[in-house]
VOPAGU-2260 file (C-alpha; in pm, 1 decimal, decimal comma):
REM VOPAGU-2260
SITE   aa  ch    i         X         Y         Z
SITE  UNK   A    0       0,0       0,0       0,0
SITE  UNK   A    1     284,9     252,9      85,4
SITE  UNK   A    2     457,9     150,0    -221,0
SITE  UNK   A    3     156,5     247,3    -428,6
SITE  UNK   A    4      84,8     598,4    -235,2
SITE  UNK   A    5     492,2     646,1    -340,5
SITE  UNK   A    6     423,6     602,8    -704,9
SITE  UNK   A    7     120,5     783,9    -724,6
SITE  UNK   A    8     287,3    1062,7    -595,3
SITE  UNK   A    9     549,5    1066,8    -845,9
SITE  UNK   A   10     365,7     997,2   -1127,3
SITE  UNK   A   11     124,9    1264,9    -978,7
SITE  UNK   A   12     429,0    1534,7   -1006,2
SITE  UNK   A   13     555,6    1375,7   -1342,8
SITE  UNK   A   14     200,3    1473,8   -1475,5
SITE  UNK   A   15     202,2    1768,4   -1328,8
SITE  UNK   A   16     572,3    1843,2   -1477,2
SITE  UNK   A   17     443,9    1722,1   -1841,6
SITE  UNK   A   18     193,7    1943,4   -1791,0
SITE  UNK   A   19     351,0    2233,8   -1746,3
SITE  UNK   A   20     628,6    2201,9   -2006,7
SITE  UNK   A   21     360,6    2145,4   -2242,3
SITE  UNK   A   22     221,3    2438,7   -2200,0
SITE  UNK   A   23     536,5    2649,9   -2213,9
SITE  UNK   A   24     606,7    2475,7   -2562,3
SITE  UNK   A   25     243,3    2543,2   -2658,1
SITE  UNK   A   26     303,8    2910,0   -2557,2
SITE  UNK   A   27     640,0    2914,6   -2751,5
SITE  UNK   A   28     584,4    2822,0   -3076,9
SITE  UNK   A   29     190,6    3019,5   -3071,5
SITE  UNK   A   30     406,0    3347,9   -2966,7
SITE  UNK   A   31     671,9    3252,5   -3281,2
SITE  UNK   A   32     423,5    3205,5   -3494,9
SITE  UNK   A   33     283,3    3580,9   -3414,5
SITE  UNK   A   34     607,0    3666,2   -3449,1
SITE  UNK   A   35     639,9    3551,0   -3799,4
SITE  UNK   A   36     331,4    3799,9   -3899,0
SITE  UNK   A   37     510,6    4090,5   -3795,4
SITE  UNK   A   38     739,1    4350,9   -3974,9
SITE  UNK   A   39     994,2    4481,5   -3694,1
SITE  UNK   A   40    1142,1    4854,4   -3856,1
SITE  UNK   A   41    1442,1    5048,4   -3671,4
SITE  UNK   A   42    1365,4    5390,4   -3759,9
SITE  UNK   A   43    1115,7    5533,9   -4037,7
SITE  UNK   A   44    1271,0    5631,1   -4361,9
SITE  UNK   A   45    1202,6    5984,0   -4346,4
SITE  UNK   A   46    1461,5    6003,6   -4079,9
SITE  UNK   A   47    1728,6    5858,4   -4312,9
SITE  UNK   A   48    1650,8    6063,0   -4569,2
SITE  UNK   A   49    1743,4    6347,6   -4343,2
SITE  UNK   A   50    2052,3    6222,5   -4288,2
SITE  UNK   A   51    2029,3    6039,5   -3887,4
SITE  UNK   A   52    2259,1    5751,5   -3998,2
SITE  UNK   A   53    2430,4    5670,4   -3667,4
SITE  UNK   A   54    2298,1    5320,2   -3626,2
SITE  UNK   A   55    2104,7    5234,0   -3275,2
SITE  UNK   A   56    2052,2    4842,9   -3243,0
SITE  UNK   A   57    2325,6    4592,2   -3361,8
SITE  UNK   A   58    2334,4    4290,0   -3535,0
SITE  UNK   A   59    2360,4    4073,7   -3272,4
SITE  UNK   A   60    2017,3    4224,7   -3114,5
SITE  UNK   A   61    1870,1    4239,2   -3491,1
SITE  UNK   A   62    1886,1    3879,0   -3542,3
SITE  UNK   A   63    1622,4    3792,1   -3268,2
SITE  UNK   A   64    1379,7    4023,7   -3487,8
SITE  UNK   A   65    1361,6    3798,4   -3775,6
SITE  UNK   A   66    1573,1    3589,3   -4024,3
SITE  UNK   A   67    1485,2    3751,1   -4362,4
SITE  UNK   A   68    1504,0    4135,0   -4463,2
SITE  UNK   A   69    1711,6    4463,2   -4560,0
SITE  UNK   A   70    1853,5    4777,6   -4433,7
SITE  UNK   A   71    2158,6    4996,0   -4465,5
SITE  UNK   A   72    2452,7    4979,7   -4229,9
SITE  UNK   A   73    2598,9    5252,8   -3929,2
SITE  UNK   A   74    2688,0    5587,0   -4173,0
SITE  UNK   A   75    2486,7    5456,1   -4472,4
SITE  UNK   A   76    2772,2    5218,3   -4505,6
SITE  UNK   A   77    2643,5    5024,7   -4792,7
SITE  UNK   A   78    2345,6    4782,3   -4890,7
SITE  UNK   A   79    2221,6    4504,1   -4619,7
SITE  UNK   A   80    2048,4    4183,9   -4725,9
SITE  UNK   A   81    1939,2    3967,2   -4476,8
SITE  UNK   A   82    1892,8    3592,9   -4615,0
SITE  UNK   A   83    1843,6    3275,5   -4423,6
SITE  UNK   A   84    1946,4    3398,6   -4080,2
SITE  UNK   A   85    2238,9    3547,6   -4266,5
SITE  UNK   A   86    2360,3    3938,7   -4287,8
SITE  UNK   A   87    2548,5    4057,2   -4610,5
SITE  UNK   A   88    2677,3    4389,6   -4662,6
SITE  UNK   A   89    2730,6    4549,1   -4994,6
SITE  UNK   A   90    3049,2    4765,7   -4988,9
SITE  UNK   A   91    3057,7    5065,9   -5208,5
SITE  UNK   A   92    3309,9    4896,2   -5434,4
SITE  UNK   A   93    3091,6    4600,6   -5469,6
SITE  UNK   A   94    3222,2    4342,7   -5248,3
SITE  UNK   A   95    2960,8    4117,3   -5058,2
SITE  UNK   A   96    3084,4    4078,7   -4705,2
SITE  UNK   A   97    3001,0    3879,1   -4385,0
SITE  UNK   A   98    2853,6    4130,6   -4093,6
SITE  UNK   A   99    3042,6    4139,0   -3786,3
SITE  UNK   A  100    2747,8    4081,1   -3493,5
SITE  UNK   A  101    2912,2    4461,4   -3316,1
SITE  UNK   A  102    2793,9    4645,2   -3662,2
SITE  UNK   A  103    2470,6    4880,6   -3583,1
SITE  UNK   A  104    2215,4    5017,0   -3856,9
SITE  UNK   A  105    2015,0    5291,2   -3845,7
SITE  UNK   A  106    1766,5    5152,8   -4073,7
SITE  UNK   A  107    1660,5    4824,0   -4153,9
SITE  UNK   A  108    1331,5    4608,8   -4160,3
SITE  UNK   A  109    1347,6    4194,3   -4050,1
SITE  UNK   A  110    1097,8    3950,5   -4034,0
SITE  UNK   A  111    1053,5    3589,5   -3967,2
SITE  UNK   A  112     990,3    3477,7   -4358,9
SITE  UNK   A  113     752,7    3175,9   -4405,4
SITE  UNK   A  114     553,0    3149,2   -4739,1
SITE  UNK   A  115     218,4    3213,8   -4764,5
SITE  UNK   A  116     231,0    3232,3   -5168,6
SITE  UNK   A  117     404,4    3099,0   -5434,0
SITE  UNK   A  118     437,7    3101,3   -5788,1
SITE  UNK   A  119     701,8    3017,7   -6058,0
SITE  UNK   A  120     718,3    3282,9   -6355,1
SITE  UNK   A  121     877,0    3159,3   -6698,8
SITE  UNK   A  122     848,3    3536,9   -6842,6
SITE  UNK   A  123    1042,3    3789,3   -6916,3
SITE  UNK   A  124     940,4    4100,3   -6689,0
SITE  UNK   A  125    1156,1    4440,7   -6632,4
SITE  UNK   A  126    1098,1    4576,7   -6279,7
SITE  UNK   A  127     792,7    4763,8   -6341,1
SITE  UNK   A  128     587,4    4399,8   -6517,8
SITE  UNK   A  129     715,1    4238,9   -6208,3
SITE  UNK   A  130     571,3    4435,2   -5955,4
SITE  UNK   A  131     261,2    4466,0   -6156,8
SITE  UNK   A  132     232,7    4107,0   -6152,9
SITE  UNK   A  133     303,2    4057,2   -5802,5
SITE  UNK   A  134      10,4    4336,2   -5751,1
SITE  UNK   A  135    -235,4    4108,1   -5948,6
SITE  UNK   A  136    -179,1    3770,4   -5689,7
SITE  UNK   A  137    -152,6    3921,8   -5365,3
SITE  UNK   A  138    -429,2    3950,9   -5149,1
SITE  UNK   A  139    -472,7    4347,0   -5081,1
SITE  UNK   A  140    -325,5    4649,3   -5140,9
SITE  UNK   A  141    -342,8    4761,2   -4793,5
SITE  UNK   A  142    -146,4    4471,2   -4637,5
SITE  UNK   A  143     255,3    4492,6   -4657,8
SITE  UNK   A  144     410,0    4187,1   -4735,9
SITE  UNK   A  145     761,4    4096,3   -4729,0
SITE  UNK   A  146     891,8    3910,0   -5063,2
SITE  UNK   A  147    1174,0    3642,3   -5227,3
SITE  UNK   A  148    1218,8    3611,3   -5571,7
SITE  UNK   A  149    1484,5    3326,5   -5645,6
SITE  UNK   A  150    1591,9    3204,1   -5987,1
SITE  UNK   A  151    1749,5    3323,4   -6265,4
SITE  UNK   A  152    1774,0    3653,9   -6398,7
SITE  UNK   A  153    1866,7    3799,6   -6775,7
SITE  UNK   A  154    1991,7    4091,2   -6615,2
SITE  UNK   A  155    1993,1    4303,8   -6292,6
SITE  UNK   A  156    2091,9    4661,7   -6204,0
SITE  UNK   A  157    2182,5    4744,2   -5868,0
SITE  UNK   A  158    2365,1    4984,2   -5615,4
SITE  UNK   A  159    2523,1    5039,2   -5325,3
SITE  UNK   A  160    2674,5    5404,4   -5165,6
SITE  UNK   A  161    2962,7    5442,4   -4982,7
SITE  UNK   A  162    2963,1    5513,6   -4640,7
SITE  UNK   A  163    2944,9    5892,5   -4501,4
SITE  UNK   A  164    3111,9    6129,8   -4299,0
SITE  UNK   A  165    2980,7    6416,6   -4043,2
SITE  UNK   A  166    2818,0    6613,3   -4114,9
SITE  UNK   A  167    2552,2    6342,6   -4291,6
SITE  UNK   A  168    2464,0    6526,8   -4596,2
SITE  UNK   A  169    2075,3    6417,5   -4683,5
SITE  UNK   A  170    1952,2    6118,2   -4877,0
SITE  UNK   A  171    1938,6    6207,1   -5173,2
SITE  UNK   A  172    2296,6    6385,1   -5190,1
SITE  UNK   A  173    2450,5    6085,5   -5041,9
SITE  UNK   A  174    2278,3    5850,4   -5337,7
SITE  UNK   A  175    2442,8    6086,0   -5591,2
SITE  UNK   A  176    2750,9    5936,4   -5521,3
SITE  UNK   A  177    2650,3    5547,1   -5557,2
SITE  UNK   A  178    2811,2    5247,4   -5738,0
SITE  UNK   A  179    2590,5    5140,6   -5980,9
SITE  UNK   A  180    2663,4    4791,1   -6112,6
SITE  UNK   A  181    2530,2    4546,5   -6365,5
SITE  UNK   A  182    2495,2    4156,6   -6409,4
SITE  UNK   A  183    2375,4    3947,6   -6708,6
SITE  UNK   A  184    2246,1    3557,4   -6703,9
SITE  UNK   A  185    2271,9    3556,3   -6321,2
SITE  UNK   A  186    2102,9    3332,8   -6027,2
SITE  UNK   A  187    2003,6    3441,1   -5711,3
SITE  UNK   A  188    1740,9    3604,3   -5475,6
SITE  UNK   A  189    1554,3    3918,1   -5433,8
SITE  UNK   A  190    1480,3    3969,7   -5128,0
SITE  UNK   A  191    1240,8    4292,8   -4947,2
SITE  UNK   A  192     914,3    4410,7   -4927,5
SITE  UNK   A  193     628,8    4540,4   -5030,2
SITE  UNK   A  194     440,0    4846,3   -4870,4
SITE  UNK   A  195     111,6    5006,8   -4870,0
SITE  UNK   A  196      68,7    5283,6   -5009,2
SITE  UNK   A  197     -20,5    5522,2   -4642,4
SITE  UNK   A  198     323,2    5433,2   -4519,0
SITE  UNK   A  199     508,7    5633,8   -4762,2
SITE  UNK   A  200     787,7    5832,0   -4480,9
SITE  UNK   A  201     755,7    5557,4   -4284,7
SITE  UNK   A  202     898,1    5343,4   -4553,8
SITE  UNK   A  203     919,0    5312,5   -4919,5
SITE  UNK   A  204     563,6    5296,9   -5052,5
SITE  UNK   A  205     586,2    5030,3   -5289,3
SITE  UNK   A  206     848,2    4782,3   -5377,7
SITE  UNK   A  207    1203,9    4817,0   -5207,2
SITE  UNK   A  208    1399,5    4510,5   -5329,2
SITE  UNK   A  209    1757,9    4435,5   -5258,9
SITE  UNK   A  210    1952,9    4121,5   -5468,2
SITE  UNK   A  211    2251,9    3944,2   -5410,2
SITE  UNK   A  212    2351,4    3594,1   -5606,2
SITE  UNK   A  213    2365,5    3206,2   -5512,8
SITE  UNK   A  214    2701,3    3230,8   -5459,0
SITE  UNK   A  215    2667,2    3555,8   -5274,2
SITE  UNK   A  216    2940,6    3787,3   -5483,8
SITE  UNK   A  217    2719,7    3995,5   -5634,9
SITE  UNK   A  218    2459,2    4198,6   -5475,0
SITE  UNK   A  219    2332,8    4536,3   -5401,5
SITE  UNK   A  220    1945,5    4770,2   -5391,9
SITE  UNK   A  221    1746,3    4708,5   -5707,6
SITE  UNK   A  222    1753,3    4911,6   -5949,8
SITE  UNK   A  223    1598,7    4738,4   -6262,4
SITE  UNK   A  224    1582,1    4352,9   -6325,8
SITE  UNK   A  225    1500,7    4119,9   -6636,8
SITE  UNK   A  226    1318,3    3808,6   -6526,8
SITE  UNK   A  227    1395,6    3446,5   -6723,1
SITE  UNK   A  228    1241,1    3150,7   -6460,9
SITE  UNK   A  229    1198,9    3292,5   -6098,9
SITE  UNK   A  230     964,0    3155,8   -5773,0
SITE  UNK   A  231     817,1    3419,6   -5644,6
SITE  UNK   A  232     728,9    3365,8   -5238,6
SITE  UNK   A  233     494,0    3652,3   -5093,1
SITE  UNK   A  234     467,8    3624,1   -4675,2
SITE  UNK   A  235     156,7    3836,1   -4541,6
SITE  UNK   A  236     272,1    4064,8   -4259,5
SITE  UNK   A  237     -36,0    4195,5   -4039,7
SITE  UNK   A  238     175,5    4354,8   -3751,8
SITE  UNK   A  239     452,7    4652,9   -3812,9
SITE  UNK   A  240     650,6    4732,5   -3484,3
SITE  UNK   A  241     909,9    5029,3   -3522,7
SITE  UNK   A  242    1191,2    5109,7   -3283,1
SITE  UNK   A  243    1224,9    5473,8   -3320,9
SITE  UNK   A  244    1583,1    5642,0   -3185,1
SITE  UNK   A  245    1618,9    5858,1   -2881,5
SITE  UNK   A  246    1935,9    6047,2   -2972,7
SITE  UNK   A  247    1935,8    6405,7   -3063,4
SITE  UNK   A  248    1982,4    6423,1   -3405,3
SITE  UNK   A  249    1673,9    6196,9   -3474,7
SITE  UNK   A  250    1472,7    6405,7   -3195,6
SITE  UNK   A  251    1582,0    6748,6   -3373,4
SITE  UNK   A  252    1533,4    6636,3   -3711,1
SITE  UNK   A  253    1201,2    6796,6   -3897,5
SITE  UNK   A  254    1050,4    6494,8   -4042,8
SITE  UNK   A  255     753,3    6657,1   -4171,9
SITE  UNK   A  256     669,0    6802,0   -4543,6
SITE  UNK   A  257     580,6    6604,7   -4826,1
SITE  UNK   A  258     909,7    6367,4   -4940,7
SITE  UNK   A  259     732,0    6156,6   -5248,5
SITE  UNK   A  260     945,6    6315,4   -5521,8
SITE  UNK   A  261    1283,8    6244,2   -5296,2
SITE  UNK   A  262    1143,9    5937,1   -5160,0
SITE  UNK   A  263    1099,8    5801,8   -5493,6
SITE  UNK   A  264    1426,3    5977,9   -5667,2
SITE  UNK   A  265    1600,8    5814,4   -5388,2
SITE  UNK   A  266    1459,5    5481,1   -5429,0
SITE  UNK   A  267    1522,1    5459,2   -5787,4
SITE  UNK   A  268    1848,6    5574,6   -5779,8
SITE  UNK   A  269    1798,6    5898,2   -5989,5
């Protein structure tokens, strides 16, 4: 009889122990899966374009935001591509580097990338029949979505711009003095997002791509593209969370006024 009250006690606090774990696992992978909805931003755009590029959270913190995404490095120090838990950097001579976990950014935008849509595309499209196609599958206008285009490309246009010194000049003076470079017959990934169009100043309204190739020496922001036979993925975001800086030149900045025409000058590389 004691030997049975013994055992029911333990298997009593085993159940209870089960129990318990469960529900912390249960808890874990329902709170990832939010997590995997939302866009996390550092910073809105209109602050980069007037020139706050002293980066405020680093890699190593950035990672824990998402595994897929784009951004720009501390002093507008080139193009970032985030791909498969992986940070690349786009040097202003063209070089695709590994990201030391110490780097900050003052701009960037992660998420935790899981399909919700796919195609494959055996068509020629330039940049603009692209996005127009994407526009025709997705669900709404109104949603942002963050999207990966892999395959192979008949040609690709991209940039990066060299990192800055103090005093920042603004956006679209920095962009003036980009590296602009070019790729024919070429595989790889396009990774970024798309934005509705009320977030404009927050972010790019729109499409804001960045590419870098399979075997990750090539890379840079889009500027144009040629399409051959690409799988287009399309992940619906529903939440946007944006870390906005507390240092002075971001509080003393005048965001305000209408940016469109810089936005998109900017953007496009002009």
């Amino acid at each position: 009889m004691r030997i049975s009250r013994i055992f029911s006690r333990r298997l009593l606090v085993f159940l209870l122990i089960f129990a318990l774990l469960s529900l912390l696992i249960i808890g874990y992978y329902c709170g990832k899966r939010v997590n995997q909805d939302t866009l996390f931003q550092i910073s809105v755009l209109g602050s980069l374009m007037q020139g706050v590029y002293d980066g405020d959270m680093s890699i190593a913190e950035l990672k824990n935001k998402g595994n897929f995404g784009i951004g720009t490095f501390n002093a507008l120090d080139g193009e970032m591509i985030y791909l498969d838990g992986r940070f690349y950097q786009v040097k202003s001579d063209g070089r695709v580097i590994a990201v030391d976990n110490r780097v900050k950014t003052p701009f960037a935008m992660v998420t935790f990338f899981g399909s919700d849509k796919s195609v494959f595309l055996e068509k020629a499209y330039d940049y603009e029949g692209l996005s127009k196609f994407i526009d025709s599958i997705i669900p709404s206008k109104n949603l942002p979505y963050a999207v990966k285009i892999s395959g192979r490309f008949d040609y690709i246009k991209v940039r990066s711009v060299p990192a800055q010194e103090k005093p920042y000049p603004l956006l679209a003076e920095a962009v003036k003095n980009q590296s602009v470079f070019e790729a024919h017959n070429i595989a790889g990934t396009l990774a970024g997002f798309r934005m509705p169009q009320y977030s404009q100043g927050i972010n790019v309204a729109g499409y804001h791509l960045h590419f870098i190739s399979f075997d990750r020496r090539f890379a840079g922001h889009l500027l144009q593209c040629n399409t051959s036979s690409v799988k287009i993925e399309i992940d619906d975001i529903d939440q946007i969370r944006v870390r906005l800086p507390k240092d002075r030149d971001f509080l003393e900045k005048d965001l305000l006024g209408n940016q469109d025409k810089e936005i998109n000058a900017v953007e496009k590389g002009n």
